[in-house]
TIDRENLO-854537 format. One record per residue: x, y, z of N, C-alpha, C, O in turn; chain; residue number from 1. Coordinates in steps of 0.05 Angstrom, whole numbers. Example, Ala and Ser with C-alpha at 12.3 -4.5 7.8 and 13.67 -1.06 7.14 Angstrom:
# TIDRENLO-854537
    n.X    n.Y    n.Z   ca.X   ca.Y   ca.Z    c.X    c.Y    c.Z    o.X    o.Y    o.Z rokol torke
    264   -114    156    246    -90    156    264    -66    156    285    -66    169     A     1
    257    -45    142    273    -21    143    258      1    157    268     23    161     A     2
END
This chain:
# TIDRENLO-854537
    n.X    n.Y    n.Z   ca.X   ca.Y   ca.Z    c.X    c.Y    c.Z    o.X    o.Y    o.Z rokol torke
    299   -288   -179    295   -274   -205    299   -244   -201    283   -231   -187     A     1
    314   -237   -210    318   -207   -215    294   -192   -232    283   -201   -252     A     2
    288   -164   -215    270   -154   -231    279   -130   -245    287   -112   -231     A     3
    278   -127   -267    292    -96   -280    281    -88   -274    264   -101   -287     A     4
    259    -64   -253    257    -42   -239    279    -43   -218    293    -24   -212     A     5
    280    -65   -209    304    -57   -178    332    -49   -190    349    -50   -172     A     6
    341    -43   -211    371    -48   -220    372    -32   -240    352    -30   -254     A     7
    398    -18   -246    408     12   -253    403      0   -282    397     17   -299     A     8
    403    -25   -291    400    -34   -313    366    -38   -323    358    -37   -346     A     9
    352    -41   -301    327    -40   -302    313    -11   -314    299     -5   -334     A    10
    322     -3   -299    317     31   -301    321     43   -324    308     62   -332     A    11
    347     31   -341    349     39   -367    341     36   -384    342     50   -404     A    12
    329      8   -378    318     -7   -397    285      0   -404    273    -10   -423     A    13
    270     25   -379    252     33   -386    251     59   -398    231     69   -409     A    14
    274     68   -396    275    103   -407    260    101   -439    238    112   -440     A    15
    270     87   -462    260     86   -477    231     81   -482    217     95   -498     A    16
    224     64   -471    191     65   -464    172     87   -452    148     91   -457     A    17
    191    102   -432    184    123   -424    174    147   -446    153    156   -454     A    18
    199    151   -450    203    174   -490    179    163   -503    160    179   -503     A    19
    175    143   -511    163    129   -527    128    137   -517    109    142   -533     A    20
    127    135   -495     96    132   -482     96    171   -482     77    182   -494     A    21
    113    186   -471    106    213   -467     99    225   -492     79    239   -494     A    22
    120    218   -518    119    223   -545     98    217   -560     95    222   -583     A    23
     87    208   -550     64    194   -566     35    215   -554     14    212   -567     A    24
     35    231   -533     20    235   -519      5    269   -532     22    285   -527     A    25
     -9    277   -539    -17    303   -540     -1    326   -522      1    323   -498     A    26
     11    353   -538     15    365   -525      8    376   -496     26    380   -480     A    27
    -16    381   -490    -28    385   -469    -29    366   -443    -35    370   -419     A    28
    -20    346   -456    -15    327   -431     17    312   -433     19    290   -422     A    29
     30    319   -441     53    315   -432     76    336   -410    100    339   -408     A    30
     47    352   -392     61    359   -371     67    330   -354     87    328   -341     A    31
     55    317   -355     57    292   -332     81    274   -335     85    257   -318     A    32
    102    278   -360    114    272   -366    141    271   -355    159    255   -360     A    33
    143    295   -336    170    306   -325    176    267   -305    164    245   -305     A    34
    203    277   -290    203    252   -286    211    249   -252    225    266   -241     A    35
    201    227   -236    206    240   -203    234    226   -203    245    209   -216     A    36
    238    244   -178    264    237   -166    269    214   -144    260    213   -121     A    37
    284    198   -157    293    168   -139    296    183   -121    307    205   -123     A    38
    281    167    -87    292    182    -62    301    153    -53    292    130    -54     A    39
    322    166    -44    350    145    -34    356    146     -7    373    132      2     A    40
    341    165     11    345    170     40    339    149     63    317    155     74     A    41
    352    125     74    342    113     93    324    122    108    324    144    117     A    42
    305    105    112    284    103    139    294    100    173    290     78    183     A    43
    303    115    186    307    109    214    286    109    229    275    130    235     A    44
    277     74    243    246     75    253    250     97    281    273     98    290     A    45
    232    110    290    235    121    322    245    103    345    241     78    346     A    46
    255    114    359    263    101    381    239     83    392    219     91    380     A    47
    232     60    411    219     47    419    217     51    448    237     47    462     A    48
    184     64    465    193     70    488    185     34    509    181     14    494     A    49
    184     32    529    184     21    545    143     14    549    131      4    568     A    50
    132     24    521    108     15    534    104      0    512    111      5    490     A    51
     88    -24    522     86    -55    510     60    -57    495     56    -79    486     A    52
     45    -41    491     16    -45    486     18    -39    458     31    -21    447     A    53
     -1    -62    445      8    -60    415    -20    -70    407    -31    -88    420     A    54
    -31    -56    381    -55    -54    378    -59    -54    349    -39    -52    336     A    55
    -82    -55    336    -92    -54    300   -113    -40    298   -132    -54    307     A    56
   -121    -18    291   -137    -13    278   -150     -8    248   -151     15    242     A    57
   -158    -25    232   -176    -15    215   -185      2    206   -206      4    218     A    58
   -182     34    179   -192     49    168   -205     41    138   -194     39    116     A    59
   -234     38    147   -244     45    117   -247     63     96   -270     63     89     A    60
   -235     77     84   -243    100     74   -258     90     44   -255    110     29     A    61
   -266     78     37   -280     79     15   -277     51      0   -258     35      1     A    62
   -305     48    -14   -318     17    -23   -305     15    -50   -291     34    -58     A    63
   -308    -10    -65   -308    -11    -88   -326    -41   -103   -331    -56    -83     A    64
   -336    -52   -125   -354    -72   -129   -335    -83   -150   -322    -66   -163     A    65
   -332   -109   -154   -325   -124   -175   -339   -154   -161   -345   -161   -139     A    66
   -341   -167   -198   -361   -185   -194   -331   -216   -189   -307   -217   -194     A    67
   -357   -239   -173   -326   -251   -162   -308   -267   -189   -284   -270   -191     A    68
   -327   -272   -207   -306   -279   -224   -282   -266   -241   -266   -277   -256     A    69
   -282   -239   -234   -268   -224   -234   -251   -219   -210   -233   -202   -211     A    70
   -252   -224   -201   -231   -226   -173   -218   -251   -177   -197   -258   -187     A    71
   -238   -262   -167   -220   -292   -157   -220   -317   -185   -210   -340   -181     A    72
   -229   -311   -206   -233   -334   -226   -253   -355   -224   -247   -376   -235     A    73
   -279   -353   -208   -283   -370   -203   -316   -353   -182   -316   -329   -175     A    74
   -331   -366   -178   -356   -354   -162   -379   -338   -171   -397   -330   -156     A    75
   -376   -333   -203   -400   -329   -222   -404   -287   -219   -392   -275   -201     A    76
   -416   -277   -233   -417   -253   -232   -428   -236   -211   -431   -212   -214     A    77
   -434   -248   -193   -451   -229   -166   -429   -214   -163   -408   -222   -172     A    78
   -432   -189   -150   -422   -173   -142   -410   -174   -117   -425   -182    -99     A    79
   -378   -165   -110   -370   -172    -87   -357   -142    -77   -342   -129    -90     A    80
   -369   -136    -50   -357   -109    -44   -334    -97    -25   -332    -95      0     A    81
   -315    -90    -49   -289    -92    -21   -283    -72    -13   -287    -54    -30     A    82
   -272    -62     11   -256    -34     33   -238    -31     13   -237    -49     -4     A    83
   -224    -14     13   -209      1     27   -195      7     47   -198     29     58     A    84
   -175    -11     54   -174     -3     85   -132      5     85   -111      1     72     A    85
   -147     22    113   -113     21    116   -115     12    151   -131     -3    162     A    86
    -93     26    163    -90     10    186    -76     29    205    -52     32    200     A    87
    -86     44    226    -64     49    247    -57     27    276    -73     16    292     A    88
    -33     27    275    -17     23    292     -4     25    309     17     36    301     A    89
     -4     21    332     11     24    357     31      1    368     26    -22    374     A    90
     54     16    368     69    -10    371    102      5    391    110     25    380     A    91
    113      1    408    137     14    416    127     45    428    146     62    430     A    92
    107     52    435    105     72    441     94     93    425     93    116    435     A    93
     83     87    397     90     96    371     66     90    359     57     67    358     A    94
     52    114    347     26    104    322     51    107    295     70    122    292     A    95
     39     85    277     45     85    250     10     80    236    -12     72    245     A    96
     20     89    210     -7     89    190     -3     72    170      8     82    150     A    97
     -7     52    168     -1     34    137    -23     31    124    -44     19    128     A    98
     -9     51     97    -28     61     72    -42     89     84    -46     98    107     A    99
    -45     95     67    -56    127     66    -83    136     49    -85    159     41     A   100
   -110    109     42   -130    120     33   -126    120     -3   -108    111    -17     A   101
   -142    129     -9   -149    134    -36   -147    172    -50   -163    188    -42     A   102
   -138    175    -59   -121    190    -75   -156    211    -81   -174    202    -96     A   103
   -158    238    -65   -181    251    -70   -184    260   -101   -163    261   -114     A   104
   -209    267   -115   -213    267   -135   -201    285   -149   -187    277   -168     A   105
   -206    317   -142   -193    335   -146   -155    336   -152   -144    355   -164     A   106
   -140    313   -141   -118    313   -143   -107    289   -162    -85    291   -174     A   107
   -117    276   -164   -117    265   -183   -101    261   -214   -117    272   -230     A   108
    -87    255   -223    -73    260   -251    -93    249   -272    -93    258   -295     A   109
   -107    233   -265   -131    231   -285   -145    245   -294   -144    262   -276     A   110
   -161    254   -310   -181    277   -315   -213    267   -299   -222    245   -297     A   111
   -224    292   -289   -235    291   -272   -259    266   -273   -260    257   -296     A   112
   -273    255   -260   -280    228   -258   -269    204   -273   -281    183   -266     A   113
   -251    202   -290   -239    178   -306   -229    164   -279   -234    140   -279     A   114
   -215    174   -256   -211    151   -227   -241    134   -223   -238    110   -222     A   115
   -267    144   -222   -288    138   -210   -293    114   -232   -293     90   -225     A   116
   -298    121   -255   -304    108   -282   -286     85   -275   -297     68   -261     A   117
   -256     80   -283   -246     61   -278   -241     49   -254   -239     24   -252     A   118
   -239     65   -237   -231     41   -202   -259     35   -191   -265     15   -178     A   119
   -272     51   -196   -306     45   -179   -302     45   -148   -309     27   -132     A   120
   -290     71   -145   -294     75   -118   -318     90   -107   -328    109   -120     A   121
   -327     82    -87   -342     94    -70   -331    114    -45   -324    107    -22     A   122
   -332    138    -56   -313    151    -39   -327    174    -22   -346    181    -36     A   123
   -327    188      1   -326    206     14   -315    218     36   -318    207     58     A   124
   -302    242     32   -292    264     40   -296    255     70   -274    247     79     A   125
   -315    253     89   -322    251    111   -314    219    121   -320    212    144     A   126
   -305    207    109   -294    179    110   -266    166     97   -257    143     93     A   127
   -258    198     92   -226    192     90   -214    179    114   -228    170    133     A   128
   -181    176    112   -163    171    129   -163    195    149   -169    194    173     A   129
   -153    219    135   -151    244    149   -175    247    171   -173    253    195     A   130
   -195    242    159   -219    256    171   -226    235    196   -231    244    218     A   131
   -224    210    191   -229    193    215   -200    201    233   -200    210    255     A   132
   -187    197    225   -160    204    249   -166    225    261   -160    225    285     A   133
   -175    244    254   -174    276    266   -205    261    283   -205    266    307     A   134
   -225    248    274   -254    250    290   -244    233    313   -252    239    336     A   135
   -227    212    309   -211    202    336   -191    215    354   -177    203    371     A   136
   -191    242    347   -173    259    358   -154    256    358   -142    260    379     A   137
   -139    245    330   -107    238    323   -100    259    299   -108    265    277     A   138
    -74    269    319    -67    296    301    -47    282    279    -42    259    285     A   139
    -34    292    252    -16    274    234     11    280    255     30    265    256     A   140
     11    305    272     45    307    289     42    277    309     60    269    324     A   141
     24    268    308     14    247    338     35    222    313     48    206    326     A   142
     37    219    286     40    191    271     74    193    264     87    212    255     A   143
     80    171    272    112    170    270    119    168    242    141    174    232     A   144
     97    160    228    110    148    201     81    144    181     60    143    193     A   145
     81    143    160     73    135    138     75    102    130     89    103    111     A   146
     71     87    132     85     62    119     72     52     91     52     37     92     A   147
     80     59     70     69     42     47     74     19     32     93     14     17     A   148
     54      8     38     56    -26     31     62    -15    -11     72    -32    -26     A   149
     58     -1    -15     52      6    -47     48     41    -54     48     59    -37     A   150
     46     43    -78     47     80    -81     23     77    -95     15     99   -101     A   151
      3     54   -104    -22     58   -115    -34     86   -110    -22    103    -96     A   152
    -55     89   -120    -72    111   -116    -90    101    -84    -96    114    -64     A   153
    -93     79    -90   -117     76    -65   -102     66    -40   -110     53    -21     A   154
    -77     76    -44    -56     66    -24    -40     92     -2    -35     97     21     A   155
    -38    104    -29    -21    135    -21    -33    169    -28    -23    191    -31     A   156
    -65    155    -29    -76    174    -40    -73    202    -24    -65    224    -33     A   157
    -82    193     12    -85    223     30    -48    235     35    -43    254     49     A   158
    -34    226     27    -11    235     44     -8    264     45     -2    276     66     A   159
    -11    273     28    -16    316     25    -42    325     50    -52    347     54     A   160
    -46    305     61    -73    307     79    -60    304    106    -73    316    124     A   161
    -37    292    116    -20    281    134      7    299    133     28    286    130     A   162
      8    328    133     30    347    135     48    329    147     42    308    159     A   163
     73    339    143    102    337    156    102    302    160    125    295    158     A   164
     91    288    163     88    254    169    111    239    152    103    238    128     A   165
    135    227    154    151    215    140    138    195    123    123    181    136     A   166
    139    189    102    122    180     80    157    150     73    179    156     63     A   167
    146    121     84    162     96     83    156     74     62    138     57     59     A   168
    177     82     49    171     56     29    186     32     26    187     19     48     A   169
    196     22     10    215     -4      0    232     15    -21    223     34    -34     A   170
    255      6    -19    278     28    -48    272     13    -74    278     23    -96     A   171
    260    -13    -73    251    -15    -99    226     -1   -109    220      5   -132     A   172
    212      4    -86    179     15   -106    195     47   -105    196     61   -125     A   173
    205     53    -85    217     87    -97    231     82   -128    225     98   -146     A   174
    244     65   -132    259     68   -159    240     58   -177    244     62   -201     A   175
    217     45   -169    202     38   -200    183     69   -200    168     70   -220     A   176
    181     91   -184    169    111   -191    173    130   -204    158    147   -214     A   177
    215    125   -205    232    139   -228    234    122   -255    248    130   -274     A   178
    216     94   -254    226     95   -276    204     86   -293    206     84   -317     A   179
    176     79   -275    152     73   -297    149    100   -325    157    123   -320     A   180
    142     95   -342    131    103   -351    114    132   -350     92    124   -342     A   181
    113    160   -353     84    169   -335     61    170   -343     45    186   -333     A   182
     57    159   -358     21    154   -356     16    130   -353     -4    122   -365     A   183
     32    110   -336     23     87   -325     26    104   -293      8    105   -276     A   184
     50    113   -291     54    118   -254     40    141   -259     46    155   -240     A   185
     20    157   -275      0    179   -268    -25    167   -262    -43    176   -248     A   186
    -23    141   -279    -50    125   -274    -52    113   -242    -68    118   -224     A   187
    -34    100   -242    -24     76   -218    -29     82   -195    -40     67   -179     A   188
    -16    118   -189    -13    123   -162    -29    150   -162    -30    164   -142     A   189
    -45    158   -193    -61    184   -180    -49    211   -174    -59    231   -164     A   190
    -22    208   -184     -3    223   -190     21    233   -208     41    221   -217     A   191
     13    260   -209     41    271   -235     62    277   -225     56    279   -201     A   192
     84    281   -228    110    281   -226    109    298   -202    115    293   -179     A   193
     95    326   -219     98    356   -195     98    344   -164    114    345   -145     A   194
     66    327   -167     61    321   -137     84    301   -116     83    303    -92     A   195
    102    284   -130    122    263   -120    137    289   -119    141    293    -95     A   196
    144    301   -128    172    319   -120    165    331    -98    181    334    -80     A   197
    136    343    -95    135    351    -68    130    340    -46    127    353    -26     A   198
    129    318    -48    133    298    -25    152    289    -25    151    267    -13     A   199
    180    296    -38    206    282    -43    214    289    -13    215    271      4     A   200
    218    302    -10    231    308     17    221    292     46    236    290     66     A   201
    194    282     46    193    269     67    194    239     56    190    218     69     A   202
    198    241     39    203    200     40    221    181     38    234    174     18     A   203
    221    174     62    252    148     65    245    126     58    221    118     59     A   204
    265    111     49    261     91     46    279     64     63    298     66     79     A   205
    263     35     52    274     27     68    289     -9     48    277    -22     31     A   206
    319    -13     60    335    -26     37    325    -65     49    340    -73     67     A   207
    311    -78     44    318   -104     46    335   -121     44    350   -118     25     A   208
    341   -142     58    364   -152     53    357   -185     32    336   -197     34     A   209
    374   -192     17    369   -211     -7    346   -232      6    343   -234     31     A   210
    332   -246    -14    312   -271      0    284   -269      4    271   -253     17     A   211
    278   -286     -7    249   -289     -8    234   -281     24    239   -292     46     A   212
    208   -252     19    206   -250     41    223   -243     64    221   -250     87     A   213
    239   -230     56    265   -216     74    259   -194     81    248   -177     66     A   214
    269   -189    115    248   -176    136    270   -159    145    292   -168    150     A   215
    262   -132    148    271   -111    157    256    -98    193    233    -88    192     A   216
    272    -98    223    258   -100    242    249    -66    249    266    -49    251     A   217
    229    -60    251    224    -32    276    230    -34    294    247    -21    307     A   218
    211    -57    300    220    -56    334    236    -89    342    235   -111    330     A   219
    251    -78    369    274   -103    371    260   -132    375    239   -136    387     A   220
    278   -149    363    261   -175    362    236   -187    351    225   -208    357     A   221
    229   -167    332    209   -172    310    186   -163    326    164   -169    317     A   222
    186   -153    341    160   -141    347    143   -136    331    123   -149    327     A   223
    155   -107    313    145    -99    290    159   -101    270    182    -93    276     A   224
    158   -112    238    169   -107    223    164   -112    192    143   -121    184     A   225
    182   -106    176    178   -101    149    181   -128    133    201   -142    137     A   226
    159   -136    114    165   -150    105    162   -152     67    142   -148     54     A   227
    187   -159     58    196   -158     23    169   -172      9    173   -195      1     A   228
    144   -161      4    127   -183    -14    119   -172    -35     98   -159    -34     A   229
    135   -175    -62    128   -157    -84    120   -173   -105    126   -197   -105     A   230
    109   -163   -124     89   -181   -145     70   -165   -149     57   -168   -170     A   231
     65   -144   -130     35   -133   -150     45    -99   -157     33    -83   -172     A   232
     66    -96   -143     91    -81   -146    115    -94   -144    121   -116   -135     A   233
    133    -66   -160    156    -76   -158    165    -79   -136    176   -100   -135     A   234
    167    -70   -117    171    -57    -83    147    -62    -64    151    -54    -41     A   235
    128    -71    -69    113    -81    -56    126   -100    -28    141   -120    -28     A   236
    109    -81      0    124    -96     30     97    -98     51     78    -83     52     A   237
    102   -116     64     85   -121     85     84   -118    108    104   -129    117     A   238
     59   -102    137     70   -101    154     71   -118    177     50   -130    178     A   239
     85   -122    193     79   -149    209     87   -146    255    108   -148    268     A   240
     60   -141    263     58   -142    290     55   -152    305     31   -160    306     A   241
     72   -159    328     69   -188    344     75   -176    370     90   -158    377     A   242
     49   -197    388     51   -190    410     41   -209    428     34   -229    417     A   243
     38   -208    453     29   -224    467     -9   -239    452    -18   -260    446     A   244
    -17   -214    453    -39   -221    438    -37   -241    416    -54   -258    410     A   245
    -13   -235    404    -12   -254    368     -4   -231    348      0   -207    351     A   246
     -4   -248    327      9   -238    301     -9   -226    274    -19   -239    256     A   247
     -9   -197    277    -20   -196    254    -11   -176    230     -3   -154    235     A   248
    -11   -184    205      4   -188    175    -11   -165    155    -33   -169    146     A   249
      1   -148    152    -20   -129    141     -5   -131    108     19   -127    103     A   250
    -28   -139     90     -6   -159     66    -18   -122     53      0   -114     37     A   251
    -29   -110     54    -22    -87     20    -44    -99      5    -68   -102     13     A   252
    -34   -106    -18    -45   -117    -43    -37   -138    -47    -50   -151    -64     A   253
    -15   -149    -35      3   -179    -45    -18   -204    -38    -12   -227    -45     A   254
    -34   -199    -29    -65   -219    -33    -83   -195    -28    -81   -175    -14     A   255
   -109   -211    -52   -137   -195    -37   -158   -201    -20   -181   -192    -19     A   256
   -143   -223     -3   -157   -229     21   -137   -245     44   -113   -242     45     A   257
   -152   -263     60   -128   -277     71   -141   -300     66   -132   -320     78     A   258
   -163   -303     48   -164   -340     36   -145   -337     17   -136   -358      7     A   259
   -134   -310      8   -118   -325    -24    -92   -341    -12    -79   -357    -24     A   260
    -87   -331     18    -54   -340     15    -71   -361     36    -51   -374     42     A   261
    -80   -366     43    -90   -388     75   -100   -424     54    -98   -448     58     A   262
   -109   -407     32   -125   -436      8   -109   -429    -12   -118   -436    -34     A   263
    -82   -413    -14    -84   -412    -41    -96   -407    -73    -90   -415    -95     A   264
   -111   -392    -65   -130   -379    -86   -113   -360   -112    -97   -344   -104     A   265
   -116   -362   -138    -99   -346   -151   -131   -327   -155   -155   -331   -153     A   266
   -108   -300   -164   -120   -276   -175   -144   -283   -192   -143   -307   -198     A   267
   -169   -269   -205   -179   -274   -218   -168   -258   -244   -148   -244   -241     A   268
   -181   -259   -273   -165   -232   -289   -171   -200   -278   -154   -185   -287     A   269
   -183   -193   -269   -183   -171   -254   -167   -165   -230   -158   -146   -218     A   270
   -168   -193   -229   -138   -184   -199   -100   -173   -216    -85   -154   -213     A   271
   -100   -193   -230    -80   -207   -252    -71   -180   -271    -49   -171   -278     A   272
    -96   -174   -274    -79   -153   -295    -73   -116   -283    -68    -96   -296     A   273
    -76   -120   -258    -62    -98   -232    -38   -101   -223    -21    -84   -216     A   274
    -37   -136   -224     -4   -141   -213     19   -133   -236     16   -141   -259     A   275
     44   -118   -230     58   -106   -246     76   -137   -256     89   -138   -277     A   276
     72   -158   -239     90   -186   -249     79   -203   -233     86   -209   -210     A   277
     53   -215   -251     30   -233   -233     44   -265   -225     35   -280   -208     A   278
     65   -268   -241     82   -294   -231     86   -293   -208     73   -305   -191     A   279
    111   -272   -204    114   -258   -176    100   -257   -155    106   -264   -133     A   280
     74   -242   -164     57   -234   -140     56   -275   -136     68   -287   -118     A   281
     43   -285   -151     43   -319   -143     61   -325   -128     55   -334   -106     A   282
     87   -320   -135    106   -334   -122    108   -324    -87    115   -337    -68     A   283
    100   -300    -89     99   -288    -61     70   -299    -47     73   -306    -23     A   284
     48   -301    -56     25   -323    -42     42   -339    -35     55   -334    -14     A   285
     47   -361    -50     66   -384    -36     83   -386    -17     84   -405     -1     A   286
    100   -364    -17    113   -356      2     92   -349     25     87   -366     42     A   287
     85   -334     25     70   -322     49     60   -349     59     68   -356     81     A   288
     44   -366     47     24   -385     52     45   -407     74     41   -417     97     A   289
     68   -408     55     91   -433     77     95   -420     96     94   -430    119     A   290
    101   -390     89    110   -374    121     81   -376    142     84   -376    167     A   291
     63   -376    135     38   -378    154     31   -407    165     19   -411    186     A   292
     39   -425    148     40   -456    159     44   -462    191     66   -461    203     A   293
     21   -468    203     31   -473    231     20   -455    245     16   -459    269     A   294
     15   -434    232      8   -404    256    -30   -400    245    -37   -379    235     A   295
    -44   -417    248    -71   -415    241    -86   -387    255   -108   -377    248     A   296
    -61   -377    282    -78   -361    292    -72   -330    286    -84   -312    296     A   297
    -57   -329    270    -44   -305    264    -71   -288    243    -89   -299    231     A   298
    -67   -265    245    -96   -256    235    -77   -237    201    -57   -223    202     A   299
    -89   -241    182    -89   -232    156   -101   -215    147   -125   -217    148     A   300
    -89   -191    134   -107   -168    142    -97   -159    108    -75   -150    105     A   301
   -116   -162     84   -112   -150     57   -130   -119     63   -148   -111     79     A   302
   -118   -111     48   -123    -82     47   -152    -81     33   -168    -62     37     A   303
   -156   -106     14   -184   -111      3   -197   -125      6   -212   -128    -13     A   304
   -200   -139     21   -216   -165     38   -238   -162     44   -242   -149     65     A   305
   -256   -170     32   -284   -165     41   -295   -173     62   -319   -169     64     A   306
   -283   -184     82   -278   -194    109   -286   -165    122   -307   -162    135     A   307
   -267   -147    117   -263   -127    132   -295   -102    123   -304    -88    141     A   308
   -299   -102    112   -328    -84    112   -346    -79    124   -364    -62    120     A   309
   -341   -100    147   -360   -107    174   -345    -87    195   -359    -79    214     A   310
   -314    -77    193   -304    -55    203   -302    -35    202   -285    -22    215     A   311
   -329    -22    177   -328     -5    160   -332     28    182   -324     51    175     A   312
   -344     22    204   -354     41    226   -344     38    252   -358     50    269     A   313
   -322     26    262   -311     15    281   -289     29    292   -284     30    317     A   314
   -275     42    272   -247     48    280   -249     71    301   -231     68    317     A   315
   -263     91    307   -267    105    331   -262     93    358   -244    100    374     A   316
   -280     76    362   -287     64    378   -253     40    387   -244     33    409     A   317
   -243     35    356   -219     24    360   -200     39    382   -190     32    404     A   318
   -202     66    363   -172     74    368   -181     89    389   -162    103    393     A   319
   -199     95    407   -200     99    438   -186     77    452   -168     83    467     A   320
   -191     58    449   -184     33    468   -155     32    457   -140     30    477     A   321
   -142     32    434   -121     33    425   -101     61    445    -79     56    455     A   322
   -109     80    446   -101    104    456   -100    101    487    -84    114    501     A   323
   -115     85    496   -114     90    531    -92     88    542    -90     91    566     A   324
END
């Protein structure tokens, strides 16, 4: 199925909606209106050195509560509390960062607490991305790359926090950023136009080839690599590291745990009405779920998994042992 964000026809087909959504908007806020620039620049991963040690760490930077029947459809109103997480990586010689945190308040395209009000994050400064990398004594010149599974807000929030760092996406979520709407992509990603243009210059992207789940390599022989899983975006990709140790799948948002794709679990309406094409995002569980068939030992790593909260204080301690 073709998605009109990926296609010149897609793109046109939102301009009018675009007009439509800015025009409608109060003078005073249709600065956010301007529009970013498709970046079209390939991703060339770094060279891969000769050292084999390949590692995951876990970054929490900040909580959030939804009750489970709101998640998952199903498990009654208690409250369920999920990370935040992103992930550094070592792989080829090479730290990468997949995801970049939650989008600080002050920067924000929302007006000031309307992020807190609607996402219900639990956030602090001292438990960013930035701030744990630097307390592990990781400089942003030490990170080869950026990798974003998504341009959400709670995805791509620190990147202005990570100077000079090449900022990696999928060329479909770059083109759905030229063509949402902007006061959906001011909502979405926590950002106005101004701020994407100035990160225009470091962000490559990267082109998939046709097929469900179609994988783009870093490193040779799938060591490390990219994988096509969109549904909760248009461009939505996953990252995937294998090693002697085993295989582990860092899904983004394309599940919010690893029971949804391991049991099959659909979204609850709170999951459902985040996904930009909740069919999609379905059809990619499924996918993922056959592609995991067989590999019980491979470890699943959602960016919101309440699994992971128990790693909420860990990552120090990680990324020493990761670093040796």
């Amino acid at each position: 199925m073709t998605h009109i964000h990926n296609s010149a026809r897609g793109r046109a087909a939102f301009a009018p909606l675009a007009a439509l959504a800015c025009g409608a908007l109060a003078v005073p806020l249709q600065k956010g209106c301007a529009s970013v620039p498709v970046v079209t620049r390939p991703w060339s991963p770094p060279p891969a050195s000769a050292d084999d040690r390949v590692g995951v760490c876990p970054i929490i930077s900040a909580l959030s509560t939804t009750p489970h029947l709101v998640l998952e459809g199903e498990g009654g109103l208690d409250d369920v509390v999920l990370p935040v997480a992103s992930f550094l990586v070592r792989a080829g010689g090479n730290l990468f960062l997949v995801d970049a945190g939650v989008a600080a308040a002050e920067r924000r395209a929302l007006p000031a607490g309307a992020a807190d009000l609607v996402m219900g994050f639990a956030y602090s400064p001292a438990a960013s991305v930035a701030a744990q990398l630097a307390g592990a004594g990781i400089r942003s010149a030490q990170l080869a790359a950026v990798l974003l599974t998504h341009a959400h807000l709670d995805h791509a929030g620190e990147l202005e926090d990570l100077p000079g760092v090449p900022v990696v996406l999928s060329e479909p979520e770059a083109q759905s950023l030229g063509a949402l709407p902007a006061p959906v992509r001011d909502f979405s990603t926590g950002r106005a136009a101004a701020a994407w243009q100035l990160l225009a210059a470091r962000m490559r992207v990267v082109r998939f080839p046709e097929g469900p789940l179609a994988a783009v390599d870093i490193l040779p022989g799938g060591a490390m690599s990219l994988r096509f899983t969109p549904g909760h975006t248009p461009g939505s990709m996953s990252v995937v590291v294998s090693s002697a140790g085993g295989t582990e799948v860092m899904l983004g948002d394309a599940a919010l745990s690893a029971r949804h794709v391991r049991d099959l679990v659909k979204k609850g309406p709170g999951g459902r009405v985040l996904d930009a094409d909740p069919e999609l995002a379905w059809r990619t569980v499924n996918r993922l779920h056959a592609w995991m068939d067989g590999h019980p030992d491979w470890r699943l790593r959602a960016a919101h998994d309440e699994q992971a909260v128990r790693e909420r204080f860990r990552f120090r301690a990680c990324a020493r042992d990761l670093l040796r």
